[in-house]
C-alpha positions, -999 to 999 in steps of 0.1 A, spaced: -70 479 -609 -72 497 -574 -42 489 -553 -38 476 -517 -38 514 -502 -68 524 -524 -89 495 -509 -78 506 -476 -84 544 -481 -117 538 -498 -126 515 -470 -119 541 -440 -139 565 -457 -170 543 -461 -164 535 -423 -163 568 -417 -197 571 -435 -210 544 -414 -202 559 -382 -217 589 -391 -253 571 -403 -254 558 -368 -249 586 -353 -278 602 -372 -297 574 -361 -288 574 -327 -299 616 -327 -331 606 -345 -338 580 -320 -332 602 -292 -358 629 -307 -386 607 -313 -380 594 -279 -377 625 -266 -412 636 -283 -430 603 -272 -422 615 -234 -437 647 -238 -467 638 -256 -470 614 -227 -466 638 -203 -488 666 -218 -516 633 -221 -511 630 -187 -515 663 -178 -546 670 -200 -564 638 -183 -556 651 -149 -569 685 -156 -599 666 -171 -601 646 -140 -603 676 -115 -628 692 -135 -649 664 -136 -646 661 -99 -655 699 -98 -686 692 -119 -700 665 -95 -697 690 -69 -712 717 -84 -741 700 -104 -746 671 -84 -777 654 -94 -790 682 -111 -769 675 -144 -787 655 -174 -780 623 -188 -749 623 -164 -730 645 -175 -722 676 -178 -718 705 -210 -681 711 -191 -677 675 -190 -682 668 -228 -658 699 -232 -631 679 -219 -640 645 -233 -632 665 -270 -600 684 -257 -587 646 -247 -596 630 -277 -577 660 -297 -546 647 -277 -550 615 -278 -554 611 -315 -511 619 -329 -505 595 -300 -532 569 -308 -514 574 -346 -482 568 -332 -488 536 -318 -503 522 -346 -474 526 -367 
C-alpha cells in the first residue's frame, strides 16, 4: 500500500504531465492558427492577382474575347481553385 508521500509525489508528477499536454496543445493550437492565416493570406493574394489580371484582360481584349472570357482568364480560374482546394478541406473538417 502506497503511503501519504507516494500519493503526493505520484500526483505532482502526473500534474506535471498535465501541464506539459497543454502546453503542447496550446503550441499546436498556435501552429494551425498560424497556418490558417497564411493560407488566408496567400488566398487573398492569389484572388487579387486574379482580379488585376482579369481587369487587364477586359482591357486588352475587350469585346473581342469569346464566350466571355478569356484563355488568361481560365488560367487563373485553375491557379485559384488549386488554392482554394487544402482550405476548402480544412473547413470541412
Amino acid at each position: 500500500m502506497k503511503t501519504w508521500t507516494e500519493w503526493q509525489q505520484e500526483e505532482h508528477r502526473l500534474m506535471g504531465k498535465e501541464d506539459e499536454n497543454q502546453q503542447k496543445r496550446r503550441a499546436v493550437q498556435q501552429l494551425q492558427e498560424a497556418y490558417d492565416s497564411h493560407l488566408r493570406q496567400g488566398l487573398r493574394f492569389v484572388e487579387e492577382v486574379s482580379w488585376q489580371f482579369r481587369k487587364n484582360d477586359r482591357a486588352f481584349y475587350g469585346n473581342k474575347r469569346k464566350n466571355g472570357f478569356s484563355p488568361f482568364h481560365d488560367r487563373h480560374k485553375r491557379i485559384l481553385k488549386l488554392w482554394k482546394k487544402p482550405y476548402d478541406k480544412k473547413k470541412e473538417t
